[in-house]
C-alpha positions as CSV (number, residue, x, y, z in Angstrom):
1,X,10.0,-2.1,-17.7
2,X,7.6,0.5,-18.7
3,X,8.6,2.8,-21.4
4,X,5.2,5.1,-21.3
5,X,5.3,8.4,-19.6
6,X,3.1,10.9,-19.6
7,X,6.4,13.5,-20.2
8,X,8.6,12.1,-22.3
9,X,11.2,15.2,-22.6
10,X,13.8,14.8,-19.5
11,X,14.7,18.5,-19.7
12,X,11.1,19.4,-19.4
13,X,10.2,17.0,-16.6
14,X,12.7,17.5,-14.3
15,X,12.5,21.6,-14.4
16,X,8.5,21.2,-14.1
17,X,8.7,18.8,-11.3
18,X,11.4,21.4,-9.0
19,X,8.8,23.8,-10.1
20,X,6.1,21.9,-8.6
21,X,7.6,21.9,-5.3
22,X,7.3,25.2,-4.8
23,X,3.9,25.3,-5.5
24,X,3.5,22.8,-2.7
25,X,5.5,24.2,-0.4
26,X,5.6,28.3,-0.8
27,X,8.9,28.7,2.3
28,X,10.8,27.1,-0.7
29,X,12.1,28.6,-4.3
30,X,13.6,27.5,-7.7
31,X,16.9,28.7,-8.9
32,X,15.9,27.0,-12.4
33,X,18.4,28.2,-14.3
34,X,20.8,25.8,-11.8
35,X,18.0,23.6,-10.8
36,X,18.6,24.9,-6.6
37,X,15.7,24.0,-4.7
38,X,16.5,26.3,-1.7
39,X,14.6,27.9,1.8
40,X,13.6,31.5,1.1
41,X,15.4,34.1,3.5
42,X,13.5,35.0,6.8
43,X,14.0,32.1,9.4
44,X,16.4,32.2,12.3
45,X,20.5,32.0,11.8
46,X,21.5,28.4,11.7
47,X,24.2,26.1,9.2
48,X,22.6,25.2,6.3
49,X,22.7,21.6,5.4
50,X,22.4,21.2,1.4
51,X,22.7,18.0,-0.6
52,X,21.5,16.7,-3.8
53,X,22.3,14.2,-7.0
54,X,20.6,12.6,-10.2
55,X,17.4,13.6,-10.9
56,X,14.9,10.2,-10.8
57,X,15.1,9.9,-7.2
58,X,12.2,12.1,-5.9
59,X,11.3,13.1,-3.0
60,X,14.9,13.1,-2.7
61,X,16.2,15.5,-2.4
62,X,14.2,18.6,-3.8
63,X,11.5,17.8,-1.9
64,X,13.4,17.3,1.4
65,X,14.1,21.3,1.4
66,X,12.0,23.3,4.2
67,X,12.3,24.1,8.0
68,X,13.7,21.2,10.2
69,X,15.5,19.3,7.0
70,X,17.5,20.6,4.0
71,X,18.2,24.7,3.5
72,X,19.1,23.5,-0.2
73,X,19.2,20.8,-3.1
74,X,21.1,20.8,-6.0
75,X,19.5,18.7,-9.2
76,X,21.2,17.2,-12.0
77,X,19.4,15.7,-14.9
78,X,18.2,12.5,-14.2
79,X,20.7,9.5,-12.7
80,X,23.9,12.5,-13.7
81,X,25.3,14.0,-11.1
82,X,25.0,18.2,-11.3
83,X,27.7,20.2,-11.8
84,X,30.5,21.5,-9.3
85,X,29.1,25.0,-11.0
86,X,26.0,24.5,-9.5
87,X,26.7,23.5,-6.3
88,X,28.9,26.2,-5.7
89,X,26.2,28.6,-6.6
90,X,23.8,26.1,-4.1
91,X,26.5,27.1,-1.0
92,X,27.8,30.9,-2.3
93,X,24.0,32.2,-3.8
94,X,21.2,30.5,-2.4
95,X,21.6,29.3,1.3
96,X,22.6,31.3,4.4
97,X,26.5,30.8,4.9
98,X,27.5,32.5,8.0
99,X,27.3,29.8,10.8
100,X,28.8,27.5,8.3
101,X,27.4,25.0,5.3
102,X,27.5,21.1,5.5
103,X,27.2,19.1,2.2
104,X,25.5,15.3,2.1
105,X,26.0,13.3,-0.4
106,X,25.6,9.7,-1.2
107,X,28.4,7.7,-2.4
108,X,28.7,7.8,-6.7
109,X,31.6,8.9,-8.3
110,X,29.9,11.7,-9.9
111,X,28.3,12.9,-7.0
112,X,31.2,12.5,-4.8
113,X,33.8,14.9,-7.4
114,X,31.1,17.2,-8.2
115,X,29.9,18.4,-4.9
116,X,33.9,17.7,-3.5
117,X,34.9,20.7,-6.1
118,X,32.3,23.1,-4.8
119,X,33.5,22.3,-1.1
120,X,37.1,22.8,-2.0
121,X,36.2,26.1,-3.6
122,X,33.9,27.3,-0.9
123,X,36.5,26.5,1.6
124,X,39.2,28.5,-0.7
125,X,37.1,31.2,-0.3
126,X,37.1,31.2,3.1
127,X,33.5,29.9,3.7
128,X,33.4,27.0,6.8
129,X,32.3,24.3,4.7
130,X,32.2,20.4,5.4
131,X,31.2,17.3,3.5
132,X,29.9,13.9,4.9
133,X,29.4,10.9,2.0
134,X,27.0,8.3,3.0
135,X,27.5,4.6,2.0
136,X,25.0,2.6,3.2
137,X,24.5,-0.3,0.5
138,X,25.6,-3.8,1.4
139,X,23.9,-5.1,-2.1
140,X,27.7,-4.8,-3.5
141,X,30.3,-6.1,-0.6
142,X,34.1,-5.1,0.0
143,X,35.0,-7.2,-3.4
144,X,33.5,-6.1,-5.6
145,X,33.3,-2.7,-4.5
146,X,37.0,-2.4,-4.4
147,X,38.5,1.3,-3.4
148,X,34.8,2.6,-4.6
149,X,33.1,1.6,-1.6
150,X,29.6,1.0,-0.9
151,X,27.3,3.3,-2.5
152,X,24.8,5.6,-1.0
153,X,20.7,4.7,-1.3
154,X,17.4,5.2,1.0
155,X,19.4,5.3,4.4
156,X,21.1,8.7,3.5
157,X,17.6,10.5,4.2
158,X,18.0,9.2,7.8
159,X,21.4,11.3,7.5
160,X,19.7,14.4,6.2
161,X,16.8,14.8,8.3
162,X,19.0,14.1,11.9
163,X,21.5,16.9,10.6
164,X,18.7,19.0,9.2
165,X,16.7,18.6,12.7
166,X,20.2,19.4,14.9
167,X,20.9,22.6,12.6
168,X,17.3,23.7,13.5
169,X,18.1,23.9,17.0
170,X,21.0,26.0,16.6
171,X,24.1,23.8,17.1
172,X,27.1,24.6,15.5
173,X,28.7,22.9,12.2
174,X,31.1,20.7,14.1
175,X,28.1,19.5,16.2
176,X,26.1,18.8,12.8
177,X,29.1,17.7,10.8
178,X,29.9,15.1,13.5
179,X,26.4,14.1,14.3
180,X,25.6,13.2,10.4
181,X,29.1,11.3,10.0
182,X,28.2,9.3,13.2
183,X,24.4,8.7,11.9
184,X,26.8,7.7,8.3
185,X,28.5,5.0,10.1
186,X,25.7,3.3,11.5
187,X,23.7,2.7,8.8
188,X,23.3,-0.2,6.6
189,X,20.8,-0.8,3.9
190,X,20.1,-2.9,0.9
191,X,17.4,-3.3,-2.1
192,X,15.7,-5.3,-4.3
193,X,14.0,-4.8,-7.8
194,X,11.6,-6.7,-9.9
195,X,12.9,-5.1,-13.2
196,X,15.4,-2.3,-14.2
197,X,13.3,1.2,-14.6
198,X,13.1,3.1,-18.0
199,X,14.5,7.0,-18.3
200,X,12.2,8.6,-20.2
201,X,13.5,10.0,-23.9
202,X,15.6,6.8,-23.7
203,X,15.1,4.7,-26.8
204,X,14.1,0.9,-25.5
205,X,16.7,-1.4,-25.2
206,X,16.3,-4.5,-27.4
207,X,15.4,-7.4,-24.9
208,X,18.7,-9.2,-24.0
209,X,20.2,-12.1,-21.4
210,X,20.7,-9.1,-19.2
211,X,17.1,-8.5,-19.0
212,X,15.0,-9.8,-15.4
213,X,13.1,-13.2,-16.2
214,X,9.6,-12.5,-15.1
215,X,10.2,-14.8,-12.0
216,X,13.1,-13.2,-11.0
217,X,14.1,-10.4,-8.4
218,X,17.5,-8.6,-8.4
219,X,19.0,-8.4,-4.8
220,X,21.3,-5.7,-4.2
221,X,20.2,-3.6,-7.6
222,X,21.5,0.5,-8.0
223,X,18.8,2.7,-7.9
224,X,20.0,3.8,-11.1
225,X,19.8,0.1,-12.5
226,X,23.5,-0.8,-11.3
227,X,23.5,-4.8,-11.3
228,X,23.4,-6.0,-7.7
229,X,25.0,-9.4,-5.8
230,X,22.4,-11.9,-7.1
231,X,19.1,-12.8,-9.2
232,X,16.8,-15.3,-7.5
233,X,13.3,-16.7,-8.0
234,X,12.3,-15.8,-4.9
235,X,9.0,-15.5,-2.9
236,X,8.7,-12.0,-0.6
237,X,9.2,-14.1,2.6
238,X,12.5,-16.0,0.9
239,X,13.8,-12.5,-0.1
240,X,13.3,-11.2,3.0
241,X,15.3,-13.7,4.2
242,X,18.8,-12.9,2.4
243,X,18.2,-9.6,2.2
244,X,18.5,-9.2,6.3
245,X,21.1,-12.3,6.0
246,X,23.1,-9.8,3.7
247,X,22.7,-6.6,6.5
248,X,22.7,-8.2,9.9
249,X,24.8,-11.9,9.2
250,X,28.5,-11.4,11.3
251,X,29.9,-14.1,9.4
252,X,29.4,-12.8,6.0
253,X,33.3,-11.0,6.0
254,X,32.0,-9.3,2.7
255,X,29.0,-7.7,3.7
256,X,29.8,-7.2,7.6
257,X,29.7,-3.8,7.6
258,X,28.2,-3.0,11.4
259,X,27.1,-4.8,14.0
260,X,23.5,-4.8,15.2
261,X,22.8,-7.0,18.6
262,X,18.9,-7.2,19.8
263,X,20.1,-5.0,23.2
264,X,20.7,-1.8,20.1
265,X,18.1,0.3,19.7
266,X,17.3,0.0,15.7
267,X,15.5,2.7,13.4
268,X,13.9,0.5,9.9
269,X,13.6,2.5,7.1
270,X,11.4,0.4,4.4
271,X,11.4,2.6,1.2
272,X,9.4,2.2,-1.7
273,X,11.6,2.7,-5.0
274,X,8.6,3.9,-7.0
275,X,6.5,1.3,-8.3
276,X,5.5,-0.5,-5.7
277,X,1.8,0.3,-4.4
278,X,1.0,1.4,-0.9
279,X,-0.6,-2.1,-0.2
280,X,2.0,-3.8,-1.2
281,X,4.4,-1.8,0.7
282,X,2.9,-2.7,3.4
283,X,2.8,-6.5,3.2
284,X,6.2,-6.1,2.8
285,X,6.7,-3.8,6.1
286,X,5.3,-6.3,7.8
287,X,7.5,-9.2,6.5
288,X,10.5,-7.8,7.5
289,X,9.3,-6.6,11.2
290,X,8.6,-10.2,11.8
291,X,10.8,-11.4,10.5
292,X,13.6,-9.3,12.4
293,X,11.9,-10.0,15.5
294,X,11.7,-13.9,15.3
295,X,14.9,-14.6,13.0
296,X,17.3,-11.6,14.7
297,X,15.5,-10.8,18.3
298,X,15.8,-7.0,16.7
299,X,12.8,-4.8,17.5
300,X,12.8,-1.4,15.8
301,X,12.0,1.6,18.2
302,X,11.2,3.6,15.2
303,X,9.4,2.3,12.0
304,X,9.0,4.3,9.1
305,X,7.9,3.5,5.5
306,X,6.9,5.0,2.1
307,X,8.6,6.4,-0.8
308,X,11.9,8.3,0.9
309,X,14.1,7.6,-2.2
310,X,13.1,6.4,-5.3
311,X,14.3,4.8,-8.9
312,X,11.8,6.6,-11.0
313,X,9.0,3.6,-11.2
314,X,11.8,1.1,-9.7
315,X,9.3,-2.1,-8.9
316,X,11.3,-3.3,-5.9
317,X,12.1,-1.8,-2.2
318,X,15.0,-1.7,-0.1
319,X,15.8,-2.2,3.7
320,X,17.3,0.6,5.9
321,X,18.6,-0.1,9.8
322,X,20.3,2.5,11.7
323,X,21.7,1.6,14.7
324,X,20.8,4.5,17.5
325,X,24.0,5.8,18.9
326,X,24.7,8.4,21.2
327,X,25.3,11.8,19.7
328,X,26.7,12.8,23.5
329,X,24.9,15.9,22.8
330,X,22.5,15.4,25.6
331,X,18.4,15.5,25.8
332,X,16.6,17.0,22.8
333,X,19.7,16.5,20.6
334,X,19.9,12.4,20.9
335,X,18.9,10.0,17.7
336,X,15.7,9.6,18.1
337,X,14.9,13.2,19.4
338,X,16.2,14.6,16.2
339,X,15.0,12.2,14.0
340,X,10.9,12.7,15.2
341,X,11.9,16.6,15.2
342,X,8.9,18.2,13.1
343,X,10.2,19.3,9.7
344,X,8.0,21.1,6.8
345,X,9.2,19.4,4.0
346,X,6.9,17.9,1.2
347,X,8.9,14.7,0.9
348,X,8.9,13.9,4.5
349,X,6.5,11.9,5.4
350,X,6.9,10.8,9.2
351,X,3.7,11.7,11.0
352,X,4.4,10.0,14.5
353,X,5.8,11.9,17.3
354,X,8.1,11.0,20.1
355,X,5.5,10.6,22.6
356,X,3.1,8.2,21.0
357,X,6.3,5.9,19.9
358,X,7.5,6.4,23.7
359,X,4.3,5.2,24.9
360,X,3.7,2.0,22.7
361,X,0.1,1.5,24.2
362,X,-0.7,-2.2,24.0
363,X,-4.7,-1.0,25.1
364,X,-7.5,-2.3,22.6
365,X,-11.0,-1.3,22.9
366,X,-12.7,-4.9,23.5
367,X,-15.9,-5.9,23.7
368,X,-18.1,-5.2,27.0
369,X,-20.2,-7.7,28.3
370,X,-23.0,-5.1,27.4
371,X,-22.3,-5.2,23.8
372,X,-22.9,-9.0,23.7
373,X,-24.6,-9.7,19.7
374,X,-26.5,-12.6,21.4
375,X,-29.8,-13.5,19.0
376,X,-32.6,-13.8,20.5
377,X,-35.2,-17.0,19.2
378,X,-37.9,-16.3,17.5
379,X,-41.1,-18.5,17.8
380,X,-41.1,-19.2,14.2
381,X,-40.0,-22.6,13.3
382,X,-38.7,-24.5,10.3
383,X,-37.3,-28.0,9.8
384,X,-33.4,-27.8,9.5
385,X,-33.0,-30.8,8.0
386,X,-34.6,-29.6,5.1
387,X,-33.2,-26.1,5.3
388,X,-30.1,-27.6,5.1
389,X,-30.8,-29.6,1.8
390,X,-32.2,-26.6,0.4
391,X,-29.6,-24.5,1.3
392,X,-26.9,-26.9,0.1
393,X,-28.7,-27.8,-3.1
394,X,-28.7,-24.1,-3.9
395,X,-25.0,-23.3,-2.9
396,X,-23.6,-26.3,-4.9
397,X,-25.1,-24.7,-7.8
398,X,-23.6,-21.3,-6.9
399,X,-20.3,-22.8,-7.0
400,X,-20.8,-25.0,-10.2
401,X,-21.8,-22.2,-11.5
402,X,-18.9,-19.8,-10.9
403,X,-17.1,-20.0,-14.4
404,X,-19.9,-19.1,-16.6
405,X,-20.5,-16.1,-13.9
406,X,-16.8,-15.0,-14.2
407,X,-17.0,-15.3,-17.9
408,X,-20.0,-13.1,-18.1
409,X,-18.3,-10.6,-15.5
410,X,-15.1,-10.5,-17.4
411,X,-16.7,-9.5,-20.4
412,X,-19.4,-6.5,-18.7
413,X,-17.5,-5.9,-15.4
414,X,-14.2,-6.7,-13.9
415,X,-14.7,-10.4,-13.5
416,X,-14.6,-10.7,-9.8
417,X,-18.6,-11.4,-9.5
418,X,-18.6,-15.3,-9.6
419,X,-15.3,-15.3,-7.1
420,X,-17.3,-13.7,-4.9
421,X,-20.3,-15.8,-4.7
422,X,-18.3,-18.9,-5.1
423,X,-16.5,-17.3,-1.9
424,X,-19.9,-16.9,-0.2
425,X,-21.0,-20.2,-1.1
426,X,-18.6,-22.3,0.3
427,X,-17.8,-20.4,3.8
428,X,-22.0,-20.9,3.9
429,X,-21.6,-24.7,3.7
430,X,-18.6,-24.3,6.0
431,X,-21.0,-22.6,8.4
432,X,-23.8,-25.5,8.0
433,X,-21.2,-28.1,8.8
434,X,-19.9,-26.4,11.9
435,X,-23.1,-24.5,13.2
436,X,-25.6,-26.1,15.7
437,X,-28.5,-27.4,14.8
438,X,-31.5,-25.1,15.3
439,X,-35.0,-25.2,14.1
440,X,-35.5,-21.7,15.0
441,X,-36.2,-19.3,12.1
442,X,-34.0,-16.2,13.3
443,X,-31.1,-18.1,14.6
444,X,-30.9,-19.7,11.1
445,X,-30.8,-17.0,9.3
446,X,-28.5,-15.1,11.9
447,X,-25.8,-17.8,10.9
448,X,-26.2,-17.3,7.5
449,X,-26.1,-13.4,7.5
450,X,-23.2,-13.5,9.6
451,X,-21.0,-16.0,7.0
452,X,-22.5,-13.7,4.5
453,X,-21.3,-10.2,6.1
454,X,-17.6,-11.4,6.6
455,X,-16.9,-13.6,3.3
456,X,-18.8,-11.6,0.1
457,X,-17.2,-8.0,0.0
458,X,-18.2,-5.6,-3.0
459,X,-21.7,-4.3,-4.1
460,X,-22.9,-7.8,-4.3
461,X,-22.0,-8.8,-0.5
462,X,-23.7,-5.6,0.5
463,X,-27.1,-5.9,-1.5
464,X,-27.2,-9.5,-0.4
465,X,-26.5,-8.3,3.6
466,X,-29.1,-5.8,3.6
467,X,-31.3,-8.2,2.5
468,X,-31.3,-10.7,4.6
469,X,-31.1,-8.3,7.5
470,X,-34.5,-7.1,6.4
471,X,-35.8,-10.4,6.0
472,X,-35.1,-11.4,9.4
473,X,-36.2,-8.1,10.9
474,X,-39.5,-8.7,8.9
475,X,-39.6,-12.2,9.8
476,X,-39.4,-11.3,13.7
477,X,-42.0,-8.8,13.2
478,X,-44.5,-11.7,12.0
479,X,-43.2,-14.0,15.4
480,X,-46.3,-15.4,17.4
481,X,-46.6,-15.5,20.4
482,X,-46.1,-19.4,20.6
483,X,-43.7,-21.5,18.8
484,X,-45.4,-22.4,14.8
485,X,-43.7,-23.4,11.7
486,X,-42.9,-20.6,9.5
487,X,-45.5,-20.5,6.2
488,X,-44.6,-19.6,2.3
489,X,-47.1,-16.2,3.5
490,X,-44.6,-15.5,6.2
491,X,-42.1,-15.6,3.8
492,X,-43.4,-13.9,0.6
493,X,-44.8,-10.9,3.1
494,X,-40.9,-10.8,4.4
495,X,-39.2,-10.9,0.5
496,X,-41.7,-8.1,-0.1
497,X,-40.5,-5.8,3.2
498,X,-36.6,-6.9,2.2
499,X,-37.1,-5.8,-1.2
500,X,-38.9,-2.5,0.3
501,X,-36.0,-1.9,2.2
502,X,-33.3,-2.6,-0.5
503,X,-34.9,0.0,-2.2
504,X,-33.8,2.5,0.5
505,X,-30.0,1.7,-0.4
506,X,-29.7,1.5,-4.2
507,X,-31.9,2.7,-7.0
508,X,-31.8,-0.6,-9.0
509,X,-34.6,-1.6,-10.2
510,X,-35.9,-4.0,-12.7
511,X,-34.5,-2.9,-16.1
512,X,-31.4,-1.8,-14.9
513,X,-29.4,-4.9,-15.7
514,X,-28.7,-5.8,-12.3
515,X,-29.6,-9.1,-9.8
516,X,-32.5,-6.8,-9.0
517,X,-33.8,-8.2,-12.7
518,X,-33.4,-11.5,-11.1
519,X,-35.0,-11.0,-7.7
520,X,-37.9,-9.0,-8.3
521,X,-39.7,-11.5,-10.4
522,X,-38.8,-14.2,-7.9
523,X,-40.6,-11.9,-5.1
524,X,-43.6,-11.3,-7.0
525,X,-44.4,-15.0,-8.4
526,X,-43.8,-15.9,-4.5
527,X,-46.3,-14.0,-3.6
528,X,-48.9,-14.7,-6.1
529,X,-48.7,-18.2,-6.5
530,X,-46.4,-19.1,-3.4
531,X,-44.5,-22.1,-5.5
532,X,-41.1,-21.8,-4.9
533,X,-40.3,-23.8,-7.9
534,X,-42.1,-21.6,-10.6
535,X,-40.9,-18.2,-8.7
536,X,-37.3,-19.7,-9.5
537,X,-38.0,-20.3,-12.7
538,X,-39.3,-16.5,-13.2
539,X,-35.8,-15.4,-11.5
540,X,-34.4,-17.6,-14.6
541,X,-36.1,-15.8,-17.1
542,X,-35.8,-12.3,-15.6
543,X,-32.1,-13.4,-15.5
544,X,-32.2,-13.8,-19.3
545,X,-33.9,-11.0,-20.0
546,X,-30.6,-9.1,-19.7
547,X,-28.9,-10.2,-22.3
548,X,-28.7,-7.1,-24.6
549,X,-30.0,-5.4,-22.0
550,X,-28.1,-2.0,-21.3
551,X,-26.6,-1.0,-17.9
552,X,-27.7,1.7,-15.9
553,X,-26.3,1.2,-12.8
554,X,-23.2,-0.6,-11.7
555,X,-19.9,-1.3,-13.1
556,X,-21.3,-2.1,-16.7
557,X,-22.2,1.8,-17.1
558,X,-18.3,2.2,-17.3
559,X,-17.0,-0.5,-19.3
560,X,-16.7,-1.3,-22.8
561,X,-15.9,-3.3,-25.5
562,X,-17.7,-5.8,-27.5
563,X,-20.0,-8.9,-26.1
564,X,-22.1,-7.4,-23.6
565,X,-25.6,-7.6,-25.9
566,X,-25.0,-11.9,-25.5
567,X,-24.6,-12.3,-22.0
568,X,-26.4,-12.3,-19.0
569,X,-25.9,-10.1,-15.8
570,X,-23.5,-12.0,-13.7
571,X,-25.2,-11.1,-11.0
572,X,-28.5,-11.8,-11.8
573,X,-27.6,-14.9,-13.6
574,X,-26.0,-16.3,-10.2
575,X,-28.9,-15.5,-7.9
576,X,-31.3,-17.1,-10.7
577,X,-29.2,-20.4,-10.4
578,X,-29.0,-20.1,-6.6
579,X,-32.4,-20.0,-6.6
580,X,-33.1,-22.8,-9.3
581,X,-30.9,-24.6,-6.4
582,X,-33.1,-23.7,-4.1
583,X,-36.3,-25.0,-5.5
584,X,-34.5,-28.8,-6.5
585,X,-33.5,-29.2,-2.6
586,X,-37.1,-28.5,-1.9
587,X,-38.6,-31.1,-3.9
C-alpha cells in the first residue's frame, strides 16, 4: 500500500473534497458543518432520494447529488458511518420532503443503524419516509456472513441512479421505494484487490502474515479492507474466472444468491476501486465480456465502466450484474429506460444513450476498392539478393545491439529506445522472409516502410517513417524512363531530399544529441565520397561525439541524474551500428 498523500489530515480532506463538488457542479451545495451534499431549491416537486456512508468511496455518494440522481448525501469521515444527527438534518433541513423521502444505503452495520435512526425519527415526525439496504457482495457467502448478510459495494449505484431517474419523472415514493428494492434484489457483485489501501493520518502498520504477498490478489476483499473468501496467485484471465464462478455458479449453495440465465437481459457494472488506471480498466472490461459470453452465453445489454465506487487508491476492481426486471411501470419507467435517463451529476459517468445501445450497429467503414494502397514499380532496379544481405547484416546488429542501447536510454531517457529498434528489427527480417522477391527499388522499400510504420511507435518510429517515405518519394522522382539499376548518386541525392524533408518535422539538428548526430554525417560522407563503408564509419563517430554532449531536444532535456556525460545517444548509437551493419553486408 501507499502511505503518501498529498493531504494527510482526514478532517481537512474530506470537507475540501465536498467542497470541491460544488465548485464542479454549481445546482449542488455544502451543509459542512454536517458534511450534506444536497440539490439547491428551484427544480420541480418530486421525492427526494438521499443516501450516503464512509468517506473514501468517491464519487460515491457526494458526487452522485444533481438532477436525475441523488437530491442528498450524507458524509461521514472516512470508512465511519455519519451520524443519525446528520442524517436527520439530510431528510428534515436540506432536501424537499413533501412528496416523501427514500433513504439507500449499503449494507454495514454502521450505516444500516445510523441512517435506520434518522428514518424512524422522520417517520415519528410524521414525514413519509422509507429505507431500502442494498447487499450485493457475494465475496463473503451465507456462512460466513451469518445474520449480517452480504454487504453493500459498486452495484448500489445501479440502485441510486434507477430510483433517482423514476423520482425525476414524478412517480410517487411507493413507485420509487419499490422500484429500488426490486433493482436491490437483482443484483449481485463481487471484487478483488491487489493490496489493502492506506487511510491517510493512519500510522503504517508494521508488515505482518496478514499483509498481500506481491503475487497475490484478494477475492471477495471490503472496500474498506474487510478480508474476502480467498487469496490466490492468479493471472487476470484465472481471476476472472472464479470471480464470475462466485456470481453466476447455481451449485455454489453459499454464494447462489440470484439466478442469471443467457435468455435475462444483464446490466455489467465494471468499477474501478481507485488505483487501477484507465487502460488497465479496460483490459479488464474486456476479460470479463468475453469471458461471460463464451463461459456463461450472458451478453450484457448495457456495459458500463469506470470509477462508480471506490476504496480510496484500492488497486483491484469488482464485478456488478443486474438482472433487468420488469418494474411493471410501463414505457419510459422500465430498467433500462431509467437507468440511460440523463442525470447531471459529477460522478456519473454514463455517456451512451438508449438509442445508440438499441441500435448496436455492426457497420464498419471498410476499405473501397478506390482506396486500394497498391505501389506502383519504379524503373529503378537493385539486386535483392544483396539487398537482403545488407539489410540482414545491418538488422542483426540492431538486435545484438539492443542492451547497450537500453542501457544508454535508461540512464538519459526512459529506456524504451533499444526495445524499439530491436522491435523494428526483427518484424523487418520477418518481412524479408515472408515478402516476394523483387528487384524493384520502390516496392523494396514499400515493404520495409510498411514493417517500419506498424512495429516502431515513439519519436524514433516516426523520424525513421518520414524518412524513408521521403527517400522513396525522391527516389521515384529520379525513375527513368526504362528499367536501370539504381547508382550510390541516386541514393546520396535521395538521403539529401529525406534529410531536407525531416527537417520540416523536427528541429534536430546536429548538436542536439539526437540520431540526427548520427545521420547527418553519414549523408554528407555519402555524398562526397559515395563509400558506404567510410560514411558508416562517420555515422560512428558522430555517434560518439555525444557523449558529454548536452540535450536539447528530446526526452534527455527532462531527465536527470548522474551518467549522461559517458554515454552515447541511444539513438544515434543504434542507427550508427545499423549502419556499420550495413556497410559489412555490402562487402
Amino acid at each position: 500500500m501507499s502511505a503518501k498523500h498529498f493531504i494527510n489530515d482526514p478532517t481537512h480532506l474530506v470537507t475540501s473534497a465536498l467542497r470541491a463538488i460544488t465548485l464542479l457542479n454549481p445546482s449542488v451545495t455544502l451543509d459542512a458543518e454536517n458534511k450534506i451534499i444536497y440539490r439547491r431549491p428551484g427544480h420541480a416537486s418530486q421525492v427526494s432520494v438521499i443516501s450516503g456512508g464512509g468517506s473514501g468511496h468517491e464519487p460515491s455518494f457526494a458526487a452522485f447529488v444533481g438532477d436525475g440522481l441523488l437530491a442528498g448525501a450524507v458524509a461521514g469521515t472516512i470508512f465511519a458511518s455519519p451520524s443519525a444527527e446528520q442524517v436527520r438534518r439530510c431528510i428534515l433541513q436540506r432536501v424537499e420532503r413533501e412528496r416523501g423521502v427514500l433513504v439507500i444505503v449499503m449494507n454495514y452495520t454502521g450505516d444500516v443503524l445510523n441512517f435506520g435512526m434518522a428514518v424512524e425519527k422522520a417517520k415519528a415526525s410524521g414525514l413519509a419516509v422509507e429505507m431500502v439496504v442494498v447487499g450485493d457482495d457475494t465475496g463473503v457467502g451465507r456462512k460466513k456472513g451469518g445474520k449480517v448478510g452480504r454487504r453493500g459495494i459498486a452495484g448500489t449505484v445501479l440502485v441510486q441512479k434507477i430510483a433517482g431517474a423514476l423520482a425525476a419523472k414524478g412517480a410517487p415514493l411507493k413507485e420509487v421505494h419499490e422500484t429500488a428494492r426490486l433493482t436491490a434484489n437483482n443484483l449481485i457483485s463481487i471484487g478483488a484487490s491487489l493490496s489493502h489501501v492506506h487511510v491517510p493520518g493512519r500510522s503504517v502498520p508494521e508488515p505482518s502474515d496478514e499483509d498481500l504477498k506481491e503475487s497475490e490478489v484478494e477475492i471477495g476483499m471490503g472496500i474498506h479492507n474487510e478480508p474476502g473468501s480467498e487469496r490466490k496467485v492468479e493471472d487476470l484471465p484465472g481471476l476472472v474466472k472464479t470471480m464470475l464462478m462466485h456470481l453466476l455458479d447455481t451449485s455454489d449453495e453459499d454464494r447462489h444468491f440470484l439466478d442469471i440465465s443467457s435468455d435475462d437481459e444483464t446490466v455489467l457494472l465494471v468499477n474501478n476501486l481507485g488505483s487501477v488506471s484507465v487502460l488497465e480498466l479496460g483490459g479488464i472490461v474486456n476479460e470479463v465480456v468475453d469471458q461471460l459470453e463464451k463461459d456463461w452465453k450472458i451478453k450484457p445489454v448495457r456495459i458500463l465502466a469506470g470509477s462508480f465506487m471506490t476504496s480510496l487508491n484500492g488497486l483491484g476492481f469488482s464485478i456488478s450484474l443486474l438482472k433487468v426486471t420488469d418494474t411493471g411501470l410501463g414505457d419510459g419507467k422500465l430498467m433500462l429506460d431509467l437507468l440511460d435517463a440523463p442525470a447531471e451529476a459529477t460522478g456519473w459517468s454514463a455517456a451512451v444513450s438508449t438509442k445508440t445501445w438499441q441500435i448496436r450497429s455492426a457497420a464498419t467503414r471498410e476499405k473501397d476498392a478506390g482506396d486500394s494502397e497498391e505501389v506502383q514499380p519504379s524503373n529503378l532496379q537493385l539486386d535483392p539478393v544483396l539487398a537482403k544481405k545488407a539489410l540482414t547484416a545491418a538488422l542483426n546488429r540492431v538486435i545484438a545491439a539492443e542492451p547497450d542501447v537500453t542501457n544508454y536510454d535508461t540512464i538519459v531517457g526512459d529506456g524504451d529506445c533499444g526495445i524499439g529498434l530491436k522491435r523494428g528489427a526483427e518484424a523487418i527480417l520477418k518481412m524479408l522472409e515472408r515478402a516476394k522477391k523483387t528487384n524493384d527499388v520502390a516496392l523494396f522499400l514499400h515493404n520495409v516502410i510498411q514493417v517500419v510504420e506498424t512495429s516502431m511507435d515513439g519519436t524514433s518510429g516516426a523520424i525513421y517513417a518520414i524518412f524513408l517515405n521521403a527517400l522513396a518519394h525522391s527516389l521515384r522522382l529520379q525513375s527513368p524512363s526504362s528499367p536501370k539499376p539504381v547508382t550510390v548518386e541516386m541514393w546520396s541525392k535521395a538521403l539529401e531530399f529525406s534529410l531536407e524533408a525531416l527537417g520540416k518535422y523536427t528541429p534536430a539538428r546536429p548538436g542536439d544529441r539526437t540520431l540526427i548526430d548520427a545521420l547527418y554525417p553519414f549523408v554528407g560522407t555519402l555524398s562526397k565520397t559515395g563509400d558506404v563503408k567510410s560514411s558508416a564509419q562517420a555515422a560512428e563517430a558522430g555517434a560518439k561525439g555525444t557523449r558529454g554532449m548536452k540535450a536539447s531536444l528530446g526526452r534527455t532535456v527532462y531527465v536527470g541524474g548522474e551518467g549522461w556525460q559517458g554515454v552515447p545517444d541511444p539513438g544515434a548509437y543504434g542507427l550508427a551500428e545499423f549502419l556499420l551493419g550495413l556497410s559489412e553486408g555490402l562487402d
